[in-house]
N, C-alpha and C positions, 0 to 999 in steps of 0.2 A: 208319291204323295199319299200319306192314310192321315186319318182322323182319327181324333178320339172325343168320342161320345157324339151329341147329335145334334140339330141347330137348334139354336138358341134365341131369345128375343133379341140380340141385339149382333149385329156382327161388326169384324173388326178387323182392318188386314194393318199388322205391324211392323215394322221395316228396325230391327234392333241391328243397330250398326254400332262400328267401329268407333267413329266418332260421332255421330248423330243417330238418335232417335226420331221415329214418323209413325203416329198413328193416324189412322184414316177410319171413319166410322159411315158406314153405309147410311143414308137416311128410309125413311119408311117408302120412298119411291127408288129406293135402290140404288139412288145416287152417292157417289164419295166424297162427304169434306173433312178434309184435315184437323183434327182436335187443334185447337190453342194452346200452347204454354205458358202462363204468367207466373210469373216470380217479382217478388217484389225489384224495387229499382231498374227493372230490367220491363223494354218493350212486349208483348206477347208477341210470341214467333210460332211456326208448325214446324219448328224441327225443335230438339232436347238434348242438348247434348249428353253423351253417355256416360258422363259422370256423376260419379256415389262418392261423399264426404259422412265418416263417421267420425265423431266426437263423445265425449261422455260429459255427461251435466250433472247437476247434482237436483236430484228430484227431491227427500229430505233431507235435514241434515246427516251426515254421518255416510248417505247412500246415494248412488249416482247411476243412471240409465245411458242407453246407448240411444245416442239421437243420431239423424241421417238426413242428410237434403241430395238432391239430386239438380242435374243440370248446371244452368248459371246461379241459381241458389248453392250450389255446392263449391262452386267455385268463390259467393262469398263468405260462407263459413270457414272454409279453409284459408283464406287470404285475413280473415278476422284471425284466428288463433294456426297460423302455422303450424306452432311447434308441437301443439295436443290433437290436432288434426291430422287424418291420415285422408290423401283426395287420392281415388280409384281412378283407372282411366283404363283403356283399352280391357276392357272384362272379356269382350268378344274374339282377343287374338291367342286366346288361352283357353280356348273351349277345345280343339283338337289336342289339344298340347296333354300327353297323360301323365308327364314328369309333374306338374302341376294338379296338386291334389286337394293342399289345404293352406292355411298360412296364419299367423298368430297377429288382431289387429285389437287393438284397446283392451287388450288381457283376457281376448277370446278367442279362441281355437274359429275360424270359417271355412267354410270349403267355397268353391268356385262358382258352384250353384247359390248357396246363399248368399252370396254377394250378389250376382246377378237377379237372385228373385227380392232381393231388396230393393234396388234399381227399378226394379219394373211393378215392386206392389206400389213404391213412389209415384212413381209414372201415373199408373190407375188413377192415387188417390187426386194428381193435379190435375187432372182434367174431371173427375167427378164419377168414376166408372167402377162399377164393381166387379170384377174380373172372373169370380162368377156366373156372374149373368149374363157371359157374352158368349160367341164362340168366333175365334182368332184363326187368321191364318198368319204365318208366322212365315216370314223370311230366312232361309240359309244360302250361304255362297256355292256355288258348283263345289269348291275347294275351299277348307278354313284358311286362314292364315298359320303363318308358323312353319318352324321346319320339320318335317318329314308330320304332317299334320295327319290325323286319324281322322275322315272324316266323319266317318260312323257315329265314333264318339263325341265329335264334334257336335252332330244333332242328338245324340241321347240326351248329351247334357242341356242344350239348348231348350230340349222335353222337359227333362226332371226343372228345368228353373222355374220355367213357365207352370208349371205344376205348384210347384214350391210360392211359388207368389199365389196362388188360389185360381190359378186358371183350370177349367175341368175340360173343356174342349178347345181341340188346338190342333189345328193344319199346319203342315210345314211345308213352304213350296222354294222352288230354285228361284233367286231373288232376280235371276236377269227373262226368267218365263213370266215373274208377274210383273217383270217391267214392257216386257212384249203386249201381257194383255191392256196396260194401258195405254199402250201406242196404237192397234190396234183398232182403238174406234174412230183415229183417224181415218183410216180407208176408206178408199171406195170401191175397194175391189180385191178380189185374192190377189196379196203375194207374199213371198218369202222376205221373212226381215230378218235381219242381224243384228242384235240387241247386243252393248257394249255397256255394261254395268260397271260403274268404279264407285268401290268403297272405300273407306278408310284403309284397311288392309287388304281386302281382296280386291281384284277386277276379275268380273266371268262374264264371258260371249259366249252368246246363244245363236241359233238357228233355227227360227222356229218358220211356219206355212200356217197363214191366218185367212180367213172367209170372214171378213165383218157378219154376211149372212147367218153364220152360227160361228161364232165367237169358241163355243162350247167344245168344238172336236177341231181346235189347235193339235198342230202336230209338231213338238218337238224334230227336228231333223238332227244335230249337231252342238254339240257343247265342247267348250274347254275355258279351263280357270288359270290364275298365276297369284301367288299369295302376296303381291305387292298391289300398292293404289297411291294414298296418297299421302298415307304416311310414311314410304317409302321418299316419296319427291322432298318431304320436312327433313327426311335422314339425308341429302345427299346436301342439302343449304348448311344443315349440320355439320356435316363432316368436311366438307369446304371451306366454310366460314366463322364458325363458332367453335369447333376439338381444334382446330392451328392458336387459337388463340388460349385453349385451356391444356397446351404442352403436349398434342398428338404427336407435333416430329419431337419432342425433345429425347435425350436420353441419359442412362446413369450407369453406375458403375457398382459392380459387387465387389466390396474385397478390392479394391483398386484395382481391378482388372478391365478387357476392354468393354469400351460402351456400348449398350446394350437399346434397344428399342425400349420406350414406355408402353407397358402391356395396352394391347390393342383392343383388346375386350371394354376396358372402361370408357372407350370413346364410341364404341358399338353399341354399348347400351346409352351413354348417354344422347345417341340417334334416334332411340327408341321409345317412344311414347311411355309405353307398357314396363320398362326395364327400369328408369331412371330413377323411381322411386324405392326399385330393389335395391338398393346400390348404397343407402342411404344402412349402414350396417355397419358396427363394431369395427369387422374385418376389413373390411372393403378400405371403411377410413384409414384403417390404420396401415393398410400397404399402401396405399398413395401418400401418407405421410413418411413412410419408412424410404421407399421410392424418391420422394422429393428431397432427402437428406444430403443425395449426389447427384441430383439431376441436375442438369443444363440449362435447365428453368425451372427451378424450382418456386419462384413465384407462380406462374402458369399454374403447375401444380396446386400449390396453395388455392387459386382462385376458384379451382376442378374442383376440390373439398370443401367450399363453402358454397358452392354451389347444390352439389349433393345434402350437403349437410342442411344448408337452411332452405332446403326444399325451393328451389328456385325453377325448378322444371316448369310451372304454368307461365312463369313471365316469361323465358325460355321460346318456348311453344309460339305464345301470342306473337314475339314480336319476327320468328321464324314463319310462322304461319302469315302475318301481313306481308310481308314481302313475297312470300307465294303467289297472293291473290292479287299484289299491285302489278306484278310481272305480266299476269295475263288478261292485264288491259294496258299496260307499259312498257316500252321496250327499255325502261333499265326504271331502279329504284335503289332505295337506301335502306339497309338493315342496321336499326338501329337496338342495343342490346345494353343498359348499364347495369351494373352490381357490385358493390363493392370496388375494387380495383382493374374490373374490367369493364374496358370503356370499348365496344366497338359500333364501328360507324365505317362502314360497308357498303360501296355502289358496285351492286349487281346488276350485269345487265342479260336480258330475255336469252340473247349467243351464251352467255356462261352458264344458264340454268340446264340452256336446253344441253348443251354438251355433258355435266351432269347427269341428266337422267337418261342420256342416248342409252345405257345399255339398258334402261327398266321398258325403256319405248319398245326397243329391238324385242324383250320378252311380249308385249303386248301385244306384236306385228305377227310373233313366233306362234300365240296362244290366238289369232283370228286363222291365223293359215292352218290349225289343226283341228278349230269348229269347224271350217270347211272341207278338209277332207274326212273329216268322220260323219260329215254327211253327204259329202259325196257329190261334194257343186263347186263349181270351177267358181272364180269372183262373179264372171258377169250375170250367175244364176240368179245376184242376191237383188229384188226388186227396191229394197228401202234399207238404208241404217238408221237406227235409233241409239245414242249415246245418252245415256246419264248418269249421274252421281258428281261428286265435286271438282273431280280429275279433269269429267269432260270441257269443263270450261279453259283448262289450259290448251294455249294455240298448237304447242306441237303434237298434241296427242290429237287435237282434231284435223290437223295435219296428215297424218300418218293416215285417219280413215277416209278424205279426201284425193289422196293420191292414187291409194287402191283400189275406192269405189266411186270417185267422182263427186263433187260438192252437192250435184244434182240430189245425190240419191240419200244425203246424209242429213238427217234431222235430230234433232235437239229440243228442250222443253220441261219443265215441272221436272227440272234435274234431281230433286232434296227429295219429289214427295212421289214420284212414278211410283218408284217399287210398291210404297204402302199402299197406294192407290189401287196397283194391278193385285195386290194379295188381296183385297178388301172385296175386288169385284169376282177373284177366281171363281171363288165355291156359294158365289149369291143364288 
């Protein structure tokens, strides 16, 4: 962890995720509460979601500015004008990613950074904060998301954004160490805990050795990350339940020759938060339509294209994402999905999801047993587990760290807003 520059009136530890944002603002006795979010129509909540909607309006006649809402505000800007609406989503699983450099949105050249410090001078301005005048510690994963991710660059960039939004000082800490220091004040006594962070794209466990007595000379022991979380678990309801219905088995034929698989990549991306909207292209359309001219469902097809086409990934998402959450208070539920010509209605039950995600669990099990031995402690060394982030609430993943470390020893709690919580208190 380094800093840049020095403390400031005000602090602020930020949890920028995947899919939700957490600010947490120290009070003048050094205590952490949660900023509010309000957006019109919508309740105040302490999470933000991480979505950027930009639009162009017309400020006078003849000329037209770039406007931008963030959150559930951006969700209804984009759902008011789809088709001149462009809605941002996963900005965080492209920070390691260096194939990703810039990209052309409402006839302006941006880079990755200026998207993200858009997002986040948004952020400031809803809760009332001049970003400025504060000094931030700032959240990263052990490991970013993505494949074969950089992590280096992963926090460079995550620098230059926060920068770029008008932050002048800014800590960066491992997001499941400041989940440690806010479990931590639970104690009542040294011991070693095992922090299970799940984020929207990443999950990382820690190993840290806490003294409530001095909080301050924590000792990291053992880390290890896996770039999957929880928008992995939305990819696998996907790829089961919504690509069989948009022609993933189907297949066609070149040249009357034999039948060929339908390219597998456009049902991979439409698993993908971050991808779905890339997809939405000239080309792209036009092979899936070329493709559906000998397909074996070429309806299905057609349905994949208006889907991409009329930007339907947020309904998508909402109604992929509720049956997520009813599964892990339900042992079965109904995915219900309409659009156009596709009608699905879908009873999932808790045995089919968890079978699904058995092999992202199996990574999850693989990435505790090598925070353990890179610090060099068999299981029963570890006195407490602390689980958070939105994953933990699913029963098989608390499953899996019940089995290993005993229910005794496994706690839970302020799953949304630990991390911001534990960045806010690190560097007080």
């Amino acid at each position: 962890m380094s800093s840049i520059g020095s403390n400031r009136s005000v602090r602020l530890g930020i949890d920028f995720g995947t899919t939700n944002t957490v600010v947490v603002v120290l009070d003048a006795q050094g205590r952490p509460t949660p900023a509010r979010f309000s957006f019109p129509h919508h309740p105040p909540a302490e999470t933000c979601r991480s979505l950027l909607c930009l639009w162009r309006e017309d400020s006078v006649p003849g000329r037209s500015s770039l406007r931008e809402a963030i959150g559930a505000a951006a969700i209804d800007a984009y759902l008011e004008d789809p088709a001149d609406s462009r809605l941002i989503m996963s900005m965080k699983s492209y920070l390691a990613q260096a194939s990703f450099r810039q990209t052309r949105l409402m006839g302006q050249v941006m880079t990755l950074e200026m998207l993200v410090a858009s997002f986040l001078s948004c952020l400031m301005r809803t809760i009332g904060i001049d970003p400025a005048d504060v000094t931030a510690t700032v959240g990263r994963p052990v490991h970013f998301a993505g494949e074969r991710p950089d992590d280096a660059l992963g926090e460079q960039r995550l620098r230059d954004s926060f920068r770029a939004a008008g932050f002048h000082h800014v800590d960066v800490a491992l997001e499941p160490e400041a989940a440690g220091w806010h479990f931590a004040r639970r104690l009542g006594a040294p011991a070693t805990v095992l922090v299970g962070d799940f984020g929207g794209g990443t999950s990382d466990f820690s190993i840290l050795r806490f003294d409530p007595a001095n909080l301050r000379n924590a000792t990291a022991l053992g880390y290890a990350g896996v770039g999957i979380a929880g928008d992995q678990f939305d990819y696998r309801i996907i790829d089961n339940v919504i690509a069989p219905e948009l022609g993933r088995h189907a297949t066609y034929r070149v040249m009357g020759g034999q039948p060929l698989p339908v390219p597998a990549e456009w049902y991979a991306s439409l698993g993908r938060w971050h991808r779905l909207a890339l997809m939405r292209t000239p080309q792209t359309l036009r092979a899936i339509a070329d493709v559906a001219r000998t397909a074996s469902e070429p309806d299905r097809l057609h349905a994949l294209m208006n889907i991409i086409d009329e930007q339907q990934g947020q309904a998508l998402y909402r109604a992929v994402g509720a049956a997520k959450r009813a599964l892990s208070i339900a042992g079965r539920t109904v995915l219900r999905y309409d659009h156009r010509d596709v009608h699905i209605d879908r009873a999932i039950t808790r045995a089919e999801f968890e079978g699904w995600i058995a092999p992202d669990l199996q990574q999850f099990d693989d990435a505790v047993g090598l925070a353990l031995d890179r610090a060099g402690l068999p299981t029963t060394a570890i006195d407490r587990v602390f689980l958070t982030g939105g994953t933990s609430f699913v029963p098989a993943v608390r499953d899996l760290f019940n089995r290993r470390f005993g229910a005794e020893r496994v706690d839970t709690g302020n799953e949304f807003v630990s991390v911001a919580e534990g960045l806010a208190l690190m560097n007080a």
